[in-house]
Short mmCIF file of the C-alpha atoms (twelve columns), coordinates in Angstrom:
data_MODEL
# 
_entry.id   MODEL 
# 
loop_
_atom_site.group_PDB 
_atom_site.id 
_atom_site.type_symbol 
_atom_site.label_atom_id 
_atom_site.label_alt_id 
_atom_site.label_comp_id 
_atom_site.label_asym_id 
_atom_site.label_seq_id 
_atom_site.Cartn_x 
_atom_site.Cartn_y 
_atom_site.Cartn_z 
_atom_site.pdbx_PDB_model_num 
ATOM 1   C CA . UNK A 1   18.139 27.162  36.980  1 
ATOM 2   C CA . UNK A 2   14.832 26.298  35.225  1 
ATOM 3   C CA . UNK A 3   16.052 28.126  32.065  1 
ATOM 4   C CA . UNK A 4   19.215 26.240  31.856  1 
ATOM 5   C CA . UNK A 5   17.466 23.273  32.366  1 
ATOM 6   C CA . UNK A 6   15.020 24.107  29.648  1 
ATOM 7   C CA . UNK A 7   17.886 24.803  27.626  1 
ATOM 8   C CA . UNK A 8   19.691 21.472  27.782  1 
ATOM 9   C CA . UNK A 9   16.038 20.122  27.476  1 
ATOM 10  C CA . UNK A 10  15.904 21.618  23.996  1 
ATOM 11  C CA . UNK A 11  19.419 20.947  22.659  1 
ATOM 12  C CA . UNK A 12  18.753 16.993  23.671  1 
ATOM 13  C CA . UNK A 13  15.665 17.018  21.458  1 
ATOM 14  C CA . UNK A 14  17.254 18.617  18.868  1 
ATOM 15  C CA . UNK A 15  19.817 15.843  18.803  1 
ATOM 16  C CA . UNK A 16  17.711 13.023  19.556  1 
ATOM 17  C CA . UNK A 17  15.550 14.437  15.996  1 
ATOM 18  C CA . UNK A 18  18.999 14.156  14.262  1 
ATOM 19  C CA . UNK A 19  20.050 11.429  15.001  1 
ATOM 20  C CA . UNK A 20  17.254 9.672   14.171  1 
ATOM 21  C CA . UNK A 21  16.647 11.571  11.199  1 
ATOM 22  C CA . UNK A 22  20.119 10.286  10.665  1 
ATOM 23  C CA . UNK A 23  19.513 6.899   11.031  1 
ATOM 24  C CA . UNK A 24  16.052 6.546   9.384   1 
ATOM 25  C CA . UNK A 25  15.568 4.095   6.139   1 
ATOM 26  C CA . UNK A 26  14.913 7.094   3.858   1 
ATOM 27  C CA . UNK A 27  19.247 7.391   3.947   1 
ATOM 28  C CA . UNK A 28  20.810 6.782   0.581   1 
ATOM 29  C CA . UNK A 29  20.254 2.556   0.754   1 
ATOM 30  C CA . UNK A 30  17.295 3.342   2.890   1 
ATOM 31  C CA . UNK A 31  13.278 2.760   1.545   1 
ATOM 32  C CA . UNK A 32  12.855 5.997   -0.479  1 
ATOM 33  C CA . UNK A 33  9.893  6.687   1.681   1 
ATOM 34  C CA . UNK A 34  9.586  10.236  1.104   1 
ATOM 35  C CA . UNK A 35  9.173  9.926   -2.377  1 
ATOM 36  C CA . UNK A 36  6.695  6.930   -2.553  1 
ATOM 37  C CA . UNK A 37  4.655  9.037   -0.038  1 
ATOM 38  C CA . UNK A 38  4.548  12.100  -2.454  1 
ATOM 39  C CA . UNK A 39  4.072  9.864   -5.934  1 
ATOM 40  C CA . UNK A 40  1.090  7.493   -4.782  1 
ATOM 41  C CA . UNK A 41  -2.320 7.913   -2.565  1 
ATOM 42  C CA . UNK A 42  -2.120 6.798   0.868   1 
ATOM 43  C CA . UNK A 43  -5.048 4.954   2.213   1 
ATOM 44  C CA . UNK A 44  -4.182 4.468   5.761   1 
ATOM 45  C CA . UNK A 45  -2.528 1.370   5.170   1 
ATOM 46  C CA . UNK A 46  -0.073 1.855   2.404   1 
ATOM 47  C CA . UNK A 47  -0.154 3.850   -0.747  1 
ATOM 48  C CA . UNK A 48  -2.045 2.821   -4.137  1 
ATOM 49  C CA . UNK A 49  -1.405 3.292   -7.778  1 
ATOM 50  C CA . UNK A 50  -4.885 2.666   -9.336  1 
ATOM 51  C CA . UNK A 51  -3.831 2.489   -12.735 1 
ATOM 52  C CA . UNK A 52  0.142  0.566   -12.727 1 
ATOM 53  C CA . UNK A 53  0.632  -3.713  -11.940 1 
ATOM 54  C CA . UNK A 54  3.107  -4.584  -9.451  1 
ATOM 55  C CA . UNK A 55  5.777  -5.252  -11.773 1 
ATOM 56  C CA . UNK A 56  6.007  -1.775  -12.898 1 
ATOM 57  C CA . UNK A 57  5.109  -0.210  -9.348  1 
ATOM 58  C CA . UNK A 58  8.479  -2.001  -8.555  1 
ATOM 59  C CA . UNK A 59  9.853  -0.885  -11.387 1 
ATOM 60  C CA . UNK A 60  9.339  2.341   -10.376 1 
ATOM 61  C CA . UNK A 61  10.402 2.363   -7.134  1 
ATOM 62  C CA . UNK A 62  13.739 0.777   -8.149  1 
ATOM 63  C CA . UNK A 63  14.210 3.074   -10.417 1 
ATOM 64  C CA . UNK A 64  14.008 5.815   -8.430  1 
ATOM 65  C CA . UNK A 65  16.558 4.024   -5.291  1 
ATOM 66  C CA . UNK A 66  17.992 0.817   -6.400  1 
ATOM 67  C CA . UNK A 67  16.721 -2.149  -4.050  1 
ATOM 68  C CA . UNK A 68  19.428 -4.580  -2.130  1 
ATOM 69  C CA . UNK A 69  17.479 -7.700  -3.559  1 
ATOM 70  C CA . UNK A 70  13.905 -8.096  -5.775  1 
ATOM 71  C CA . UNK A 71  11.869 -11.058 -5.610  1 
ATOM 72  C CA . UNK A 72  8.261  -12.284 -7.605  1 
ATOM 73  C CA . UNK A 73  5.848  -14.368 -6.087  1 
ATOM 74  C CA . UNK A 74  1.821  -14.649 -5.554  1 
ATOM 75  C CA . UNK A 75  1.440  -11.388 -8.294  1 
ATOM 76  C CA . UNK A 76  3.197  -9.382  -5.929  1 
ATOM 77  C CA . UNK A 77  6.912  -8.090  -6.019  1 
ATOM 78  C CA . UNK A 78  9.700  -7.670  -2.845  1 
ATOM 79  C CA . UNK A 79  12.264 -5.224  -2.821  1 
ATOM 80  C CA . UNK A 80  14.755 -5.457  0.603   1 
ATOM 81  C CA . UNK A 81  16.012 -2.299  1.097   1 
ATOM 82  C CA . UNK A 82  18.897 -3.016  4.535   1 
ATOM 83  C CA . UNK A 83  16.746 -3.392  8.062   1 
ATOM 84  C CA . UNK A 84  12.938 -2.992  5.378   1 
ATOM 85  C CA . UNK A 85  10.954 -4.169  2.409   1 
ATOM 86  C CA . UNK A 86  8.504  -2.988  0.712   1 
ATOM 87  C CA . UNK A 87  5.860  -5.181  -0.624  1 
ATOM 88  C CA . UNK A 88  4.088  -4.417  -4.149  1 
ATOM 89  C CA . UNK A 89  0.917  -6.340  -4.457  1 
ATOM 90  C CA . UNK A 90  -2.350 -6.453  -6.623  1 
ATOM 91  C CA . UNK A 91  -5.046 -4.341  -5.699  1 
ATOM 92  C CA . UNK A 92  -8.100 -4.250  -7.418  1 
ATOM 93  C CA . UNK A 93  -6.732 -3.004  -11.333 1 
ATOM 94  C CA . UNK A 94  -3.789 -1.355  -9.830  1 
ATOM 95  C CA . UNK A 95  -1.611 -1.956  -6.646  1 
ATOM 96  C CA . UNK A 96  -0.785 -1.799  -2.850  1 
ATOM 97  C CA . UNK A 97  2.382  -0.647  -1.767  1 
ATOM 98  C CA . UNK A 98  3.376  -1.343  1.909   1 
ATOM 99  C CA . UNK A 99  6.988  -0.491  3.763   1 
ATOM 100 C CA . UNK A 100 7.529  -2.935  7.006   1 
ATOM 101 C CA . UNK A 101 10.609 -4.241  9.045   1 
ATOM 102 C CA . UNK A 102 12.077 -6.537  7.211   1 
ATOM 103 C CA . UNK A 103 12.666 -9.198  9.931   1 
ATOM 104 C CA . UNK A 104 8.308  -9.196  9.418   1 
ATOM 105 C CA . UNK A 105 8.145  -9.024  5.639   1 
ATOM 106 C CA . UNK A 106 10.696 -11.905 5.596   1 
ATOM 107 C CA . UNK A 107 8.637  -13.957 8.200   1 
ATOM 108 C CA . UNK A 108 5.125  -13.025 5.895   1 
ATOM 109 C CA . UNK A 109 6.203  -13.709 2.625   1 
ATOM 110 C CA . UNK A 110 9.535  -16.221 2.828   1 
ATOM 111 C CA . UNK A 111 8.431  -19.106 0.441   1 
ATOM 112 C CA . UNK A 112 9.141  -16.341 -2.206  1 
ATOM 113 C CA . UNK A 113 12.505 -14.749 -0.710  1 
ATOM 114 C CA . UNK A 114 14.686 -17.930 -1.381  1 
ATOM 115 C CA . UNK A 115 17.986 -16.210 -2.219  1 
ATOM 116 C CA . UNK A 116 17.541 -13.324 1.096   1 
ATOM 117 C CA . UNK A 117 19.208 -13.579 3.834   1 
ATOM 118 C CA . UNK A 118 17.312 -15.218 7.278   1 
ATOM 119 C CA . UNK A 119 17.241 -12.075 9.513   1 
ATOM 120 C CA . UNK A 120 16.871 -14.717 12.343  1 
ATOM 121 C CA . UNK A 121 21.085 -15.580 11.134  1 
ATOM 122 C CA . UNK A 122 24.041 -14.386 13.119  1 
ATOM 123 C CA . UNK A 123 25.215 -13.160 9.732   1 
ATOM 124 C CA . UNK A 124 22.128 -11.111 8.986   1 
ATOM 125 C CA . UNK A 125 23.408 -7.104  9.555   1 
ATOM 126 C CA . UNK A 126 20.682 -6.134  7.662   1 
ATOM 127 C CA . UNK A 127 22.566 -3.603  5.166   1 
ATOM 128 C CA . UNK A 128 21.331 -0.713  6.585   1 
ATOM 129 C CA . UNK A 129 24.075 2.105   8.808   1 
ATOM 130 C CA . UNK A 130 26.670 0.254   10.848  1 
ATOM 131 C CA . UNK A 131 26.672 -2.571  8.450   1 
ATOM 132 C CA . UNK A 132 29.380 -5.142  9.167   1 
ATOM 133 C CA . UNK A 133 30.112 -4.126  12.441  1 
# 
């Protein structure tokens, strides 16, 4: 009984991992996490580029997966990417890169997100999976 219990134990993790593997932000409209985490240097609380401004940073990044919306304000650049955002801002000659909900990253930095949608709206599906539903 144990080892059948073990069993099921297994297969449920094993599901649970892809599903939300499935359902992560690094998807194809998702934050392309993986790949800012292997191009810049972490430093516990984002990743830095010591040498690049925010504008190109963002550049970058939207290069590599094209952002839902881009905003400028305060030196630093927004890209919404569905249910996150990722922040581009100075830091010392280079810049700071940060990934948060976007629900936060709206509430932080609205006076520069004028066109985005209110995630606080009934509307608001966030463009990530089950859009529209």
């Amino acid at each position: 009984m144990n080892s059948a219990r073990l069993v099921r134990g297994a297969v449920a993790a094993v599901l649970a991992a892809v599903l939300l593997t499935a359902c992560s932000s690094d998807g194809e409209n998702g934050v392309p996490r993986g790949w800012i985490r292997d191009k810049y240097t972490s430093n516990g609380g984002g990743w830095v580029d010591p040498d690049s401004t925010p504008p190109q940073v963002a550049d970058a990044i939207h290069r590599h997966r094209a952002a839902l919306d881009r905003a400028s304000g305060d030196r630093s650049e927004f890209l919404r990417y569905g249910d996150d955002m990722v922040t581009v801002s100075p830091y010392g000659k280079g810049s700071l890169i940060s990934i948060e909900d976007y629900r936060n990253g709206y509430h932080r930095h609205h006076q520069h997100l004028i066109n985005w949608p209110s995630p606080d709206s009934q509307s608001f599906r966030g463009g990530g999976p089950g859009e529209g539903k």
